[in-house]
BAKOLLO-378979 format. One record per residue (C-alpha): x, y, z; residue in three letters. Coordinates in Angstrom, 2 decimals. Example, Ala and Ser with C-alpha at 12.3 -4.5 7.8 and 13.67 -1.06 7.14 Angstrom:
REM BAKOLLO-378979
{rec {12.30; -4.50; 7.80}; ALA}
{rec {13.67; -1.06; 7.14}; SER}
END
This chain:
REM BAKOLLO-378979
{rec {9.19; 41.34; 21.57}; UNK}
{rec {6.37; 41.64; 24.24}; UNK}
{rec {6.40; 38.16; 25.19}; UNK}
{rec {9.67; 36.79; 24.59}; UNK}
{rec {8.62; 33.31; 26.57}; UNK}
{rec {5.48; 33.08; 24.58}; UNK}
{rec {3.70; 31.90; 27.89}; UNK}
{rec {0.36; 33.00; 29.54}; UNK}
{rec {1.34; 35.42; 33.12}; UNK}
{rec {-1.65; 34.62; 34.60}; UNK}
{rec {-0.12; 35.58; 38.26}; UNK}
{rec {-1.07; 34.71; 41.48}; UNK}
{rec {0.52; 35.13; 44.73}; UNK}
{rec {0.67; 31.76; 46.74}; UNK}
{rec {2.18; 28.77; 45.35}; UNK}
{rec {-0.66; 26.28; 44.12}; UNK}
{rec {-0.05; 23.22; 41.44}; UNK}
{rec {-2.40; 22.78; 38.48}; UNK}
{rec {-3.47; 19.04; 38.19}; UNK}
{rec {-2.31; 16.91; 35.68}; UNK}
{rec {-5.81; 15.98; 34.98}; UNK}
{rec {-6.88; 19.46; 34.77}; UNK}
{rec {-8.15; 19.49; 31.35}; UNK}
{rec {-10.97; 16.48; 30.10}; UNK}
{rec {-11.40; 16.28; 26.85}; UNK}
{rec {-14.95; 15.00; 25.51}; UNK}
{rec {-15.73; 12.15; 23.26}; UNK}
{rec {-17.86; 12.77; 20.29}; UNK}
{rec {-20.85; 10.10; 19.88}; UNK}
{rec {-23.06; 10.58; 17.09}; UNK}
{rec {-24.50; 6.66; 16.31}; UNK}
{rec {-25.43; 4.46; 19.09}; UNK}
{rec {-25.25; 0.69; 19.27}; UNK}
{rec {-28.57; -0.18; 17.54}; UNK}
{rec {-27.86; 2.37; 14.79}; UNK}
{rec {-29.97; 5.18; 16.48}; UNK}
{rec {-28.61; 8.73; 17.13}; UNK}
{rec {-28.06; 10.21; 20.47}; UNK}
{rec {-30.32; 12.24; 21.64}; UNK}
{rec {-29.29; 15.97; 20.48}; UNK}
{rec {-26.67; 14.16; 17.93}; UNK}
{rec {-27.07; 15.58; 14.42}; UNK}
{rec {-25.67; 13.40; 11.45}; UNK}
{rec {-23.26; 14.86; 9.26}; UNK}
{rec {-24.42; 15.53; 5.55}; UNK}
{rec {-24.18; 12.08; 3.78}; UNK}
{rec {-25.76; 10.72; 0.87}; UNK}
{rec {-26.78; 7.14; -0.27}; UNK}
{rec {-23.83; 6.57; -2.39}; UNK}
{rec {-21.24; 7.70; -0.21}; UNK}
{rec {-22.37; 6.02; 2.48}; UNK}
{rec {-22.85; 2.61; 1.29}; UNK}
{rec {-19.13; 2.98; -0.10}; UNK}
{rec {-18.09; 3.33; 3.58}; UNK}
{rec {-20.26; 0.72; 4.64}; UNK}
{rec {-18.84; -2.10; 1.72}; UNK}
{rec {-15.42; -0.88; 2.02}; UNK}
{rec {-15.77; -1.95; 5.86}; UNK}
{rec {-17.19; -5.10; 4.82}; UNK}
{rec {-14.64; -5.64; 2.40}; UNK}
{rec {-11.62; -4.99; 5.17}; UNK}
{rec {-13.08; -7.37; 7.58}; UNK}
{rec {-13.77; -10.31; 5.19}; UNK}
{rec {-10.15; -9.17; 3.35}; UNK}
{rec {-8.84; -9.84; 7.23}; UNK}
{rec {-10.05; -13.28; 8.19}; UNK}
{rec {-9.30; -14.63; 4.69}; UNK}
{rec {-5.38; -13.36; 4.99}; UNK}
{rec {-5.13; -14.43; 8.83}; UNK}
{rec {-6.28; -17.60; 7.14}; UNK}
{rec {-3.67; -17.65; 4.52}; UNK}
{rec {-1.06; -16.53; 7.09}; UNK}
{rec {-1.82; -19.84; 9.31}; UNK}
{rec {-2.00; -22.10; 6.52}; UNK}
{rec {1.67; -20.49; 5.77}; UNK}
{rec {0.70; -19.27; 2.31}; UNK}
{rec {1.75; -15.62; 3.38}; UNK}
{rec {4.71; -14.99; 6.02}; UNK}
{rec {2.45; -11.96; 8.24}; UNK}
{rec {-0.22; -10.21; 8.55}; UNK}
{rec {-2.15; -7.38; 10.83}; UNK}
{rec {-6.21; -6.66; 11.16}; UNK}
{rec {-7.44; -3.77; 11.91}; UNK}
{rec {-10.54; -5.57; 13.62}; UNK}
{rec {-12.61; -3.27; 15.96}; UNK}
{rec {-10.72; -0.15; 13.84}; UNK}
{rec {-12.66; 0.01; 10.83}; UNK}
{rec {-15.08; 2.93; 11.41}; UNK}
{rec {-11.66; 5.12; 12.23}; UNK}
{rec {-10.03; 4.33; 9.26}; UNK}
{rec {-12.82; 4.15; 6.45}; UNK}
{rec {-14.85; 7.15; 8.39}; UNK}
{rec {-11.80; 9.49; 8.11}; UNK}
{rec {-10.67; 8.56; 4.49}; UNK}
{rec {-14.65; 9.37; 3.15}; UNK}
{rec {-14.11; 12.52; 4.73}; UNK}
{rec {-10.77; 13.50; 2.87}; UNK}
{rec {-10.26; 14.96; -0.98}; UNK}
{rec {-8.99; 12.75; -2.89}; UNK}
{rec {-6.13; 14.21; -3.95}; UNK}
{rec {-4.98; 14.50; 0.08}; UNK}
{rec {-1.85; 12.69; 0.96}; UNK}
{rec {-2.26; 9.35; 3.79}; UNK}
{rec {1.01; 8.90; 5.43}; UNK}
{rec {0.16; 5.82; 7.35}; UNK}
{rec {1.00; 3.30; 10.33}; UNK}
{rec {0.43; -0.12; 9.32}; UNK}
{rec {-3.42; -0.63; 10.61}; UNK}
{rec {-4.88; 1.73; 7.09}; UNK}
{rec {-6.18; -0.93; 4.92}; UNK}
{rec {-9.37; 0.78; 5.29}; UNK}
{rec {-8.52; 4.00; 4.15}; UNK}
{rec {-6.33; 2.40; 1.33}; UNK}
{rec {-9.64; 0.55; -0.23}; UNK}
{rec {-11.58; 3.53; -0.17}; UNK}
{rec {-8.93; 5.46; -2.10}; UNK}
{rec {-9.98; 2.66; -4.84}; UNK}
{rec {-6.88; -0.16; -4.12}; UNK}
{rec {-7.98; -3.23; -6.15}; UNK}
{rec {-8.29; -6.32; -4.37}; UNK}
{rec {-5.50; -7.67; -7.25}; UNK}
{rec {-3.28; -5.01; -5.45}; UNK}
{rec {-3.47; -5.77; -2.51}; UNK}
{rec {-2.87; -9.66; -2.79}; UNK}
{rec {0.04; -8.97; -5.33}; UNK}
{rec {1.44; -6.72; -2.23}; UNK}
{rec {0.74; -9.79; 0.21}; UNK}
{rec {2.23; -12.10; -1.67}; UNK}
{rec {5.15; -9.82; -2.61}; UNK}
{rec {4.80; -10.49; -6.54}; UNK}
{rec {6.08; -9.36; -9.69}; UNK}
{rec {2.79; -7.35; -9.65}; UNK}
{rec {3.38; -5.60; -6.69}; UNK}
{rec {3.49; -1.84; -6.77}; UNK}
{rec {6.24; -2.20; -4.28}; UNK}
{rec {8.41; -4.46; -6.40}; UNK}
{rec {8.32; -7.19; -3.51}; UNK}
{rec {10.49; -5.38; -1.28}; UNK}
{rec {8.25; -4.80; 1.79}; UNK}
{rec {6.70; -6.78; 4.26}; UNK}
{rec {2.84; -7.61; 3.92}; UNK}
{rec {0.59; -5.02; 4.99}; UNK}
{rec {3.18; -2.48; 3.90}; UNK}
{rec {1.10; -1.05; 1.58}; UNK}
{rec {1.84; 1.97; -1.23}; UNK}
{rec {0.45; 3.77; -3.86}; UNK}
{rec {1.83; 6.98; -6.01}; UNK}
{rec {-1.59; 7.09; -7.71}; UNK}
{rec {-3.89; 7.74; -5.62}; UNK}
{rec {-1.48; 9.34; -2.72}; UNK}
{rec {-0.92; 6.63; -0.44}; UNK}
{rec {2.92; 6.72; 1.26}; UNK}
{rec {4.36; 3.88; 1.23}; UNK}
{rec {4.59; 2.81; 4.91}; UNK}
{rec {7.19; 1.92; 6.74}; UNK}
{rec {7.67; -0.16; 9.83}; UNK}
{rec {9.41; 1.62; 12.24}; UNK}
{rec {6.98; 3.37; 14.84}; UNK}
{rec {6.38; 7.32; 14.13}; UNK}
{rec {8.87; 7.72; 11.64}; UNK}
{rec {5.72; 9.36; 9.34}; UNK}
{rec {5.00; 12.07; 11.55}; UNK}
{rec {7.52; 14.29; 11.76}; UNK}
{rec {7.57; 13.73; 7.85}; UNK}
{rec {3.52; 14.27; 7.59}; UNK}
{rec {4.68; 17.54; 9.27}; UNK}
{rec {7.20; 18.38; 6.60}; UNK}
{rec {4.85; 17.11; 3.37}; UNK}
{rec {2.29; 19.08; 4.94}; UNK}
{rec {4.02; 22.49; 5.14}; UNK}
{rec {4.99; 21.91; 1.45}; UNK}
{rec {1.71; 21.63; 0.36}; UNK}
{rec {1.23; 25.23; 1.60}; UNK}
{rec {4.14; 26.09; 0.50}; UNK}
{rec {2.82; 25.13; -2.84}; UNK}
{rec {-0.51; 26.88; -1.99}; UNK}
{rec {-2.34; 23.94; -2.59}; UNK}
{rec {-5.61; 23.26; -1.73}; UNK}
{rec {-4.97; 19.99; 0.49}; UNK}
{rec {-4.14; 18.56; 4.02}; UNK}
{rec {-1.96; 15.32; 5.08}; UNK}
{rec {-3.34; 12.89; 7.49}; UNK}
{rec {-1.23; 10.91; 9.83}; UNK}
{rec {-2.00; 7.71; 11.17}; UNK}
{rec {-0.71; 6.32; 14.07}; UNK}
{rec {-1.49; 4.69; 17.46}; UNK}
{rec {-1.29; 5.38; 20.86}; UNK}
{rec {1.70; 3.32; 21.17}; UNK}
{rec {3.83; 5.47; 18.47}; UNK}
{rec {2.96; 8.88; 20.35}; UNK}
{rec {5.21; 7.33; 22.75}; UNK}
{rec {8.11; 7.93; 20.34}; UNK}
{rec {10.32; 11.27; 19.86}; UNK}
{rec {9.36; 11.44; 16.65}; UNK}
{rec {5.66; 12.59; 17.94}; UNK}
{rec {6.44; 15.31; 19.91}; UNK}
{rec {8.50; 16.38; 16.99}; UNK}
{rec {5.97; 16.19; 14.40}; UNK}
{rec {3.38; 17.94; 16.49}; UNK}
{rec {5.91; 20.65; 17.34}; UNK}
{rec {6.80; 21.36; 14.01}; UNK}
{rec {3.21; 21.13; 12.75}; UNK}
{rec {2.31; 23.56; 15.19}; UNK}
{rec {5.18; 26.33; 14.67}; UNK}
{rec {5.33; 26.23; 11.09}; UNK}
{rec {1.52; 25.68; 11.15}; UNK}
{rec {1.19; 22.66; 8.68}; UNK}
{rec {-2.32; 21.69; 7.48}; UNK}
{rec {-1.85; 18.04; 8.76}; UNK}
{rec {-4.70; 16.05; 10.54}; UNK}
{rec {-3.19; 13.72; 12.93}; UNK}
{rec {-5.08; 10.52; 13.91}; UNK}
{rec {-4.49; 8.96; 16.52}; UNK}
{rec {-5.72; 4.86; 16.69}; UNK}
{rec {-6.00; 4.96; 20.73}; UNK}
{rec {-7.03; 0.77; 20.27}; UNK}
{rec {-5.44; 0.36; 24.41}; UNK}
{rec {-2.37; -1.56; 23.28}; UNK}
{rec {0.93; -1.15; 22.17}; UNK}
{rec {1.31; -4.83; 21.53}; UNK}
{rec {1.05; -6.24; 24.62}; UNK}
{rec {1.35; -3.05; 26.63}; UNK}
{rec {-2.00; -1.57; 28.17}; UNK}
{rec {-2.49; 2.14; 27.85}; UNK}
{rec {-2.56; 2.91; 31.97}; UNK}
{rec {1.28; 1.44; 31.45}; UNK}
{rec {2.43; 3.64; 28.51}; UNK}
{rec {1.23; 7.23; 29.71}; UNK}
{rec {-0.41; 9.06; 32.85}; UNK}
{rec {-1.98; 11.73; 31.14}; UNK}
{rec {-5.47; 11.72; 29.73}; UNK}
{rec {-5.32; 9.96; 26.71}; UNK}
{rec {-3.42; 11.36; 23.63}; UNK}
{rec {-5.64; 14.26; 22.45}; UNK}
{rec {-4.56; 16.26; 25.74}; UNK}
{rec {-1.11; 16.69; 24.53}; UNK}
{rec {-2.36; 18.28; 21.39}; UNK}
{rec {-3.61; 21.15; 23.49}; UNK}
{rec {-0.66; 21.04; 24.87}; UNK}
{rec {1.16; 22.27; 21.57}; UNK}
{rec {-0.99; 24.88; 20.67}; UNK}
{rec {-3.38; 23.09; 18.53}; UNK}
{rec {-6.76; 22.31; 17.73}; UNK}
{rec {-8.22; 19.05; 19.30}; UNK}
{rec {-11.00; 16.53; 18.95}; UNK}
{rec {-11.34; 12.95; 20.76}; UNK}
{rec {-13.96; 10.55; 18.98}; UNK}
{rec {-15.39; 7.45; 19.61}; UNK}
{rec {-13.77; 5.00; 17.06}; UNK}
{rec {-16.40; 2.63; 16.36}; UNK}
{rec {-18.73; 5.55; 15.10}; UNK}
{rec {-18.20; 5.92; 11.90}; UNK}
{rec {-20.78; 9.27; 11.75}; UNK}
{rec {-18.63; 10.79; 14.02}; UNK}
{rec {-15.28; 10.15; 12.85}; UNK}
{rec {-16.49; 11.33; 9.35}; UNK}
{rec {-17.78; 14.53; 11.31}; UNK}
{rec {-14.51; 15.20; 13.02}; UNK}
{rec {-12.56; 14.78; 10.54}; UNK}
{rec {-14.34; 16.47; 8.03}; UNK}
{rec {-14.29; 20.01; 10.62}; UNK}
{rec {-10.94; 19.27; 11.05}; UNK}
{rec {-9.97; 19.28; 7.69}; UNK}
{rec {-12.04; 22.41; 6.86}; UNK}
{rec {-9.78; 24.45; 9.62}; UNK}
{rec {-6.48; 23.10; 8.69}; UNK}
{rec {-6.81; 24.64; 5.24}; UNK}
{rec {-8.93; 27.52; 6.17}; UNK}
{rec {-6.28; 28.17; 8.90}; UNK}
{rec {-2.91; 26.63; 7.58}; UNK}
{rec {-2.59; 24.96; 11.53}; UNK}
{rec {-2.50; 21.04; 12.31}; UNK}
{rec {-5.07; 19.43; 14.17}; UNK}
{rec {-4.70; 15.93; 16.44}; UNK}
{rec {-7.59; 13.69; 16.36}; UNK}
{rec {-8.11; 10.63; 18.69}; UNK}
{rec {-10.06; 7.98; 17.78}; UNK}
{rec {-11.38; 5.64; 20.95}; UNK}
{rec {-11.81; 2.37; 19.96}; UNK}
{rec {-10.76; -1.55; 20.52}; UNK}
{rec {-8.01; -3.14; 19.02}; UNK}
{rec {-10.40; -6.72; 18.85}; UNK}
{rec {-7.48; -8.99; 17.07}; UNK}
{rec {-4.29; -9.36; 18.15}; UNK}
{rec {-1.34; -6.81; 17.61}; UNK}
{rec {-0.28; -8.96; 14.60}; UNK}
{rec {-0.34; -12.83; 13.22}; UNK}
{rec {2.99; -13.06; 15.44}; UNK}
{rec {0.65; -12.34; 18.77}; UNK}
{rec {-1.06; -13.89; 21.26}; UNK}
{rec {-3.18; -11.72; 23.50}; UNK}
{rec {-4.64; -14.07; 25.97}; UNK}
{rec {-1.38; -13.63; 27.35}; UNK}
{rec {-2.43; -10.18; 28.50}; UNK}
{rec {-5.77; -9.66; 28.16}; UNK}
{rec {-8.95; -11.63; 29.02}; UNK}
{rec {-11.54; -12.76; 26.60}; UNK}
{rec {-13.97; -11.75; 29.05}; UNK}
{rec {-12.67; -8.47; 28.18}; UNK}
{rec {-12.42; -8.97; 24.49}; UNK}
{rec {-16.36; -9.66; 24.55}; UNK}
{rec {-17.01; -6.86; 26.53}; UNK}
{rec {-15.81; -4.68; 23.28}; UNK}
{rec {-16.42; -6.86; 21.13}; UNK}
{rec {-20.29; -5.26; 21.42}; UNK}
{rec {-19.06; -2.25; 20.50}; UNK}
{rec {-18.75; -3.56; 16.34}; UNK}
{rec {-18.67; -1.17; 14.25}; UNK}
{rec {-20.00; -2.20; 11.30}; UNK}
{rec {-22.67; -4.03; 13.12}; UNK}
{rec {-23.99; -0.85; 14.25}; UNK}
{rec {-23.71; 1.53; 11.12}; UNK}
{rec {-24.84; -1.72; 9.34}; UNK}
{rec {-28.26; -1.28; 11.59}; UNK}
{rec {-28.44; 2.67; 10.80}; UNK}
{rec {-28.39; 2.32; 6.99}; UNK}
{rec {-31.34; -0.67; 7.50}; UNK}
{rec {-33.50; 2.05; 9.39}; UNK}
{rec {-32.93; 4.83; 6.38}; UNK}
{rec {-34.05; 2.03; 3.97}; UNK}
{rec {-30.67; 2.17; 1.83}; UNK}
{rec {-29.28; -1.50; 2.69}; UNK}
{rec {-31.46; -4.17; 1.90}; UNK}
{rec {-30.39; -7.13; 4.71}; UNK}
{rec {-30.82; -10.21; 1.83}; UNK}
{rec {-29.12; -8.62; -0.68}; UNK}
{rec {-25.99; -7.07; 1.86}; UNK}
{rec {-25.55; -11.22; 3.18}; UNK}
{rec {-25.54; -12.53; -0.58}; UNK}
{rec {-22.66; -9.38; -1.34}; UNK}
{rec {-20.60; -10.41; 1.41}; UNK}
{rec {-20.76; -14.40; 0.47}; UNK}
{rec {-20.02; -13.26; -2.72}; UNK}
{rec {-16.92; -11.19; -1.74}; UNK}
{rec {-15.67; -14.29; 0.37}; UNK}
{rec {-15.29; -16.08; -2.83}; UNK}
{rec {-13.84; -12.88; -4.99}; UNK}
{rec {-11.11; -12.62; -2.57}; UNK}
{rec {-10.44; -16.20; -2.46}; UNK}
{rec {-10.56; -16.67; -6.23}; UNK}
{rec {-8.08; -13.88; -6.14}; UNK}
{rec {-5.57; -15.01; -3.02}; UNK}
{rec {-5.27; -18.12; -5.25}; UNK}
{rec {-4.37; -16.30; -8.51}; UNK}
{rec {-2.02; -13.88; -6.68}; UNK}
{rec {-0.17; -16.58; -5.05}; UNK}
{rec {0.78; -18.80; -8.29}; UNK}
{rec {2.32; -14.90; -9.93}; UNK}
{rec {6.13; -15.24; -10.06}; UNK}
{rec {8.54; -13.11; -7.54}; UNK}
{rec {10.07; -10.05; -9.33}; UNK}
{rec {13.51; -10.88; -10.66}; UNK}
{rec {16.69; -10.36; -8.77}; UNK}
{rec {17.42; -7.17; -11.26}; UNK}
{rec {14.78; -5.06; -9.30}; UNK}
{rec {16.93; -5.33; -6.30}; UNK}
{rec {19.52; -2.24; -7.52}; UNK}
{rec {16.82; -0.55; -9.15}; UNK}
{rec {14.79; 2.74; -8.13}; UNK}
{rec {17.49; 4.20; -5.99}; UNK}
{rec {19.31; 5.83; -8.66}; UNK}
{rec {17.90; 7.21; -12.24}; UNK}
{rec {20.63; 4.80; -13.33}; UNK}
{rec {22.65; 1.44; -11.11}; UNK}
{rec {25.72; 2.69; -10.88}; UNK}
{rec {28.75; 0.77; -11.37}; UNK}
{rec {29.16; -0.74; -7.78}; UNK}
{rec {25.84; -1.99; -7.58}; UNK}
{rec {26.08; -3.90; -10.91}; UNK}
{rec {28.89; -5.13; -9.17}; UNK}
{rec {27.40; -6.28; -6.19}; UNK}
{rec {24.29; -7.60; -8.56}; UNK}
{rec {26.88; -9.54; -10.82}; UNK}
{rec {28.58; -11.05; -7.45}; UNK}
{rec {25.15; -12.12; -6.73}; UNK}
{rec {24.08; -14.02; -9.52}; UNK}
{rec {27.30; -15.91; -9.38}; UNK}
{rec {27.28; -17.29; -5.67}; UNK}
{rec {23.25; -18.00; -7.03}; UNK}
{rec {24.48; -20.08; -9.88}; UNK}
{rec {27.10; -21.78; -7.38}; UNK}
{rec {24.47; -22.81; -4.92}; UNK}
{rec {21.02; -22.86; -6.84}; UNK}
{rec {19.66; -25.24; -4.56}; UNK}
{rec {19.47; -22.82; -1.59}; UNK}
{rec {17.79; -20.21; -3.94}; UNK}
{rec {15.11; -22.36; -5.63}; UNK}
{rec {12.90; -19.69; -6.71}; UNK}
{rec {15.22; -17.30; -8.42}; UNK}
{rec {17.90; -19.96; -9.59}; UNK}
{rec {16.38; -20.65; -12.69}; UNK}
{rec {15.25; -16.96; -13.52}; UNK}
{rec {18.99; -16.00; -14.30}; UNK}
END
C-alpha cells in the first residue's frame, strides 16, 4: 500500500495553519425574485406539464399547511409541522428524482410526498390517525409513509435515516439497480452522530445517495451561528470525500438543477453526493412553538420576501403557461377540497385495538395475544376512561 494514511503529503517546511474558513462554497441562483433569470443563469430543461405539477403541488402544500395549523388550534388534530418558506427544496428535488427512487425523510417532506402522487384522503386519514391510515394509526401526524410509491416511513428521532439512506443505498447497487436514495434532513440533525456516520459510510462504500440538507437557520429555537462554526453544512461533505453543491432553497429552478446533476453522478459514479439547500424556515419549528421567543418578526419579514412560490409563480406568468384568474379560482377551489376532506377524515373511526400486535410478526405470537387479551379486559373494567375503543370490543 503506497498510501497507507490515504492523506494528501503536500509538504512544506515551516509550520503554518490552514483556516477553518479556507474553503467557500457557492450558492447556485438560477430564478430571481420577480421570476427573471440571472444574468448568465440557464434554466434547466422543463416542460409545461412538469412544471405546473411543481408549481400546484407547492400550492397544494401551503394551503394543505394553514388549513391543518388551523385544525391543530381548533384541537381537531393533536400536532402538526409546515414546511413554510421550504417548498421549492422539497417539491424542486422530488420533480427531479425517478420515480421509482427511494425518499427516506425528516419530517418537513410533505412536498416531495404530494408529488410522488399522495392523495389528499391520505394524508388526512394519516393526520387524523384513522382506520384508513396507511400507517394503521400508530404514528404521530406528519409522520408520513408509503410502500407504493417509495416513501419510508419517517421516524421522529433526529438523523436516525441517514446512516440507513447509506445502507438502502448501497443495496440498491448491490442489486445493480438503476436508482439513488435521497435523504432529507436539516441543519439541526447534521449535528447528530448519526450524520457523520451516514456520510462516512456513503462515502467508503460509495452509495448512490443524494443527501439534502434543509439549512432553514434553526434547530427549533437554536440559530445556526450557535450549532456549528464551520461554513454551513455542504463544507463537511468535502470534507468526506464527496461531491458537493449548496443551493438557494427558495429557487425551485435551481434545486431541480442540482439535484438532477447530482443524481446523474451518483449512478453514473456509484458515490454519494450532499446537497444544501439555503432557505427560511418562515413558520415555527412545529404547532408546539413559539418563535417570537427567539427571533424577530422584523426578521421573519425580511425572508419572508424571499417566497418561493411567489416568485416561480411570476416566472411561469412571463412563459405564458399560468393564467393568473384561473391559478386564484384553483387555489379557492383547493381551500374547499381540503376542507371538505379534513371534515370527512375526521368523522372515520380509529383502527381497532387488534392492529396493535399486528405487523411485527407474520403471525402474534402467543405472548402478545396475551398481552392483547389482558388489554381488552382492564378496557371492559374501565370503559369509561377508553371511550372510543370501549364499545369496539
Amino acid at each position: 500500500m503506497t498510501n497507507p494514511n490515504n492523506a494528501t503529503i503536500s509538504t512544506v517546511h515551516q509550520a503554518e495553519f490552514t483556516s477553518g474558513h479556507a474553503l467557500q462554497i457557492p450558492t447556485l441562483r438560477i430564478l430571481q425574485d420577480d421570476g427573471t433569470l440571472y444574468a448568465g443563469a440557464t434554466a434547466p430543461e422543463l416542460d409545461k406539464a412538469t412544471a405546473l405539477k411543481m408549481y400546484q403541488t407547492m400550492t397544494f402544500i401551503r394551503v394543505l399547511d394553514e388549513r391543518m395549523l388551523g385544525a391543530q388550534r381548533q384541537g381537531r388534530i393533536s400536532f402538526y409541522m409546515k414546511c413554510l418558506g421550504e417548498e421549492a427544496a422539497t417539491v424542486g428535488s422530488a420533480a427531479a428524482l425517478d420515480d421509482a427512487d427511494m425518499i427516506m425523510a425528516q419530517y418537513r417532506e410533505q412536498g416531495a410526498l404530494r408529488y410522488r402522487g399522495f392523495t389528499l384522503e391520505q394524508f388526512m386519514n394519516q393526520l387524523f390517525s384513522n382506520e384508513k391510515d396507511l400507517g394503521k394509526g400508530r404514528q404521530m401526524p406528519v409522520h408520513y409513509g408509503s410502500n407504493a410509491i417509495h416513501y419510508m416511513t419517517i421516524s421522529s428521532p433526529l438523523g436516525t435515516q441517514i446512516p440507513q439512506a447509506a445502507g438502502y443505498a448501497y443495496a440498491q447497487k448491490l442489486r445493480g439497480l438503476s436508482n439513488v436514495t435521497i435523504c432529507y434532513f436539516g441543519e439541526g440533525a447534521a449535528s447528530e452522530g448519526d450524520f457523520h456516520a451516514g456520510l462516512n459510510m456513503a462515502a467508503v462504500h460509495k452509495a448512490p445517495v443524494l443527501f439534502f440538507c434543509r439549512n432553514n437557520g434553526y434547530a427549533i429555537s437554536t440559530p445556526a451561528n450557535e450549532q456549528f462554526k464551520g461554513d454551513g453544512i455542504a463544507c463537511r461533505g468535502v470534507g468526506y470525500g464527496m461531491k458537493t453543491i449548496r443551493v438557494d432553497g427558495a429557487d425551485i429552478l435551481a434545486v431541480y438543477q442540482a439535484t438532477k446533476m447530482a443524481r446523474e453522478y451518483a449512478l453514473a459514479h456509484n458515490e454519494p453526493v450532499l446537497l444544501e439547500s439555503i432557505a427560511y424556515r418562515l413558520g415555527a419549528h412545529s404547532s408546539s412553538d413559539d418563535p417570537s421567543g427567539y427571533r424577530s418578526k422584523e426578521e421573519e419579514e425580511l425572508w419572508r420576501k424571499n417566497d418561493p412560490i411567489s416568485r416561480f409563480r411570476l416566472y411561469l406568468l412571463q412563459k405564458c403557461w399560468l393564467d393568473d384568474e384561473a391559478d386564484k379560482v384553483a387555489t379557492e377551489q383547493l381551500r374547499q377540497d381540503i376542507l371538505e376532506a379534513l371534515k370527512v377524515a375526521e368523522k372515520v373511526a380509529k383502527p381497532g385495538i387488534e392492529h396493535l400486535i399486528s405487523d411485527v410478526y407474520a403471525e402474534p405470537i402467543p405472548e402478545l395475544e396475551r398481552q392483547l387479551a389482558d388489554l381488552k379486559d382492564h378496557i371492559r373494567k374501565y370503559p369509561d376512561a377508553y371511550p372510543i375503543t370501549s364499545g369496539r370490543i
